[in-house]
N, C-alpha and C positions, 0 to 999 in steps of 0.2 A: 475603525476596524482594520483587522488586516489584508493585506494582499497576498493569497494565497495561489501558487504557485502548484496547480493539479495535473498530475499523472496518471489519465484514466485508459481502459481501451473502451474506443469507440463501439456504442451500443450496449454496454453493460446497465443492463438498470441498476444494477446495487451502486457504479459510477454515479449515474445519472443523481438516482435520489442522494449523495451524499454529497453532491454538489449544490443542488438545491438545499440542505439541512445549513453548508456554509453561507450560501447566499441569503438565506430567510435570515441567518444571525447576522445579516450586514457586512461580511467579508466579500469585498474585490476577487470573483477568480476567474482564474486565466488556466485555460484545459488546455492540454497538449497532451497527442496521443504516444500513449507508452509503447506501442508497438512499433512506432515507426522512427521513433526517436532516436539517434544513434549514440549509443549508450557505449562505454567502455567500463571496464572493469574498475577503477578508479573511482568512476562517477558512479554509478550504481554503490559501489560499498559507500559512500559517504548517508546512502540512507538509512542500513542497514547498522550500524554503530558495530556494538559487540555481540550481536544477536548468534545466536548458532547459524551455520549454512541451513540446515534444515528449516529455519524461519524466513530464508528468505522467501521461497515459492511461495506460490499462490497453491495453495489447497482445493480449490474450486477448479483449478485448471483440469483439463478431458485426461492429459498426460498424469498426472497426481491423479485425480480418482479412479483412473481405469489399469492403474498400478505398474505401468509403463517404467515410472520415475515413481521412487520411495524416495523422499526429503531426509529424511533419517539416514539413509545409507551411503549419502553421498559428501564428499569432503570438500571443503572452502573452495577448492580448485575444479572439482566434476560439477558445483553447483552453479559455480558460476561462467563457465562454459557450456554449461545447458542455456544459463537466465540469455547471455549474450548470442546464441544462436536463435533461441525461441522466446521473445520475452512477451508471448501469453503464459510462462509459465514465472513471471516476475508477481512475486507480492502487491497487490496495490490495497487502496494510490499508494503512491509516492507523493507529499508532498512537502511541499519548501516554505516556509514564509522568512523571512528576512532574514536569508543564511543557514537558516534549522533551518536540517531534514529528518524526514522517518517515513517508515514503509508501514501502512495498515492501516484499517478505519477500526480505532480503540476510541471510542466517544470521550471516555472519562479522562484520558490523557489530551487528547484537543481540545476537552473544556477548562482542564487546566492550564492549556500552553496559550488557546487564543479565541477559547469561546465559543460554544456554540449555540447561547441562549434555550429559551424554552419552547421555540415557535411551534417547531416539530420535536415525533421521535426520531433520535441520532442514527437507530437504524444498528447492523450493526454489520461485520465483515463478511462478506460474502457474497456468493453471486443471488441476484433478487431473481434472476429468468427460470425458477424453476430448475428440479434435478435437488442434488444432494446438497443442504446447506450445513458449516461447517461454524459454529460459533466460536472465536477466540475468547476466552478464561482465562485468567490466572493473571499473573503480576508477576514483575522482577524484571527475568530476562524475555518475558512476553507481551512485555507492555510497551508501548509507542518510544523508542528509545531519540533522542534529539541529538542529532549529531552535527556538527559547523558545516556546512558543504563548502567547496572549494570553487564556488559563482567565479 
């Protein structure tokens, strides 16, 4: 199986359970917290491939749902000057396996890229503590994109 390389923030259950989901399918993983991480602009886009700015945020975050920060309205450059100041407002996970990255828990894309058997349900993006949850939908440019990271 593989070794999966997770970027979660500490304390998230919707984190927690989709770390579990990896491990019940026999994936190696190694958590490291997205908050404390010191990210640069460079490293961060390599998760994000060709996704709109507005895809990178996390949706769940207090700043996004309390309309603080509109994803929509802001350009590659205001996005990502938010994610690197505050990054509870970064996508997650983020995660890595052997070189591929991508940002977002899309089940149907990890079970094509590295599996995540039947043990559990995959669950799906968002935060699990209660409050507003947000289902990701659709395909194309919002689906799990894999992009080479620069390890």
């Amino acid at each position: 199986m593989a070794d999966v390389i997770f970027y979660a923030k500490p304390g998230c259950k919707g984190n927690a359970r989709q770390i579990q989901v990896l491990r019940s399918a026999g994936h190696h993983v190694v958590v490291r917290d997205l908050l404390t991480e010191p990210w640069t602009a460079a490293a961060l886009l390599t998760f994000f491939g060709s996704r709109p700015a507005a895809e990178w945020l996390n949706r769940s975050a207090v700043r996004v749902k309390n309309g603080e920060v509109i994803p929509e309205s802001l350009s590659p450059t205001q996005a990502m000057t938010l994610l690197l100041a505050d990054p509870a407002l970064i996508r997650r996970p983020l995660i890595e396996v052997d070189g591929q990255r991508c940002a977002g828990w899309e089940p149907e894309r990890l079970e094509a890229w590295i599996g995540l058997g039947s043990a559990m349900s995959p669950g799906k993006e968002g935060c699990a503590g209660g409050g507003a949850k947000r289902e990701r939908t659709g395909s194309g440019s919002n689906a799990c994109q894999l992009t080479a990271g620069d390890a």
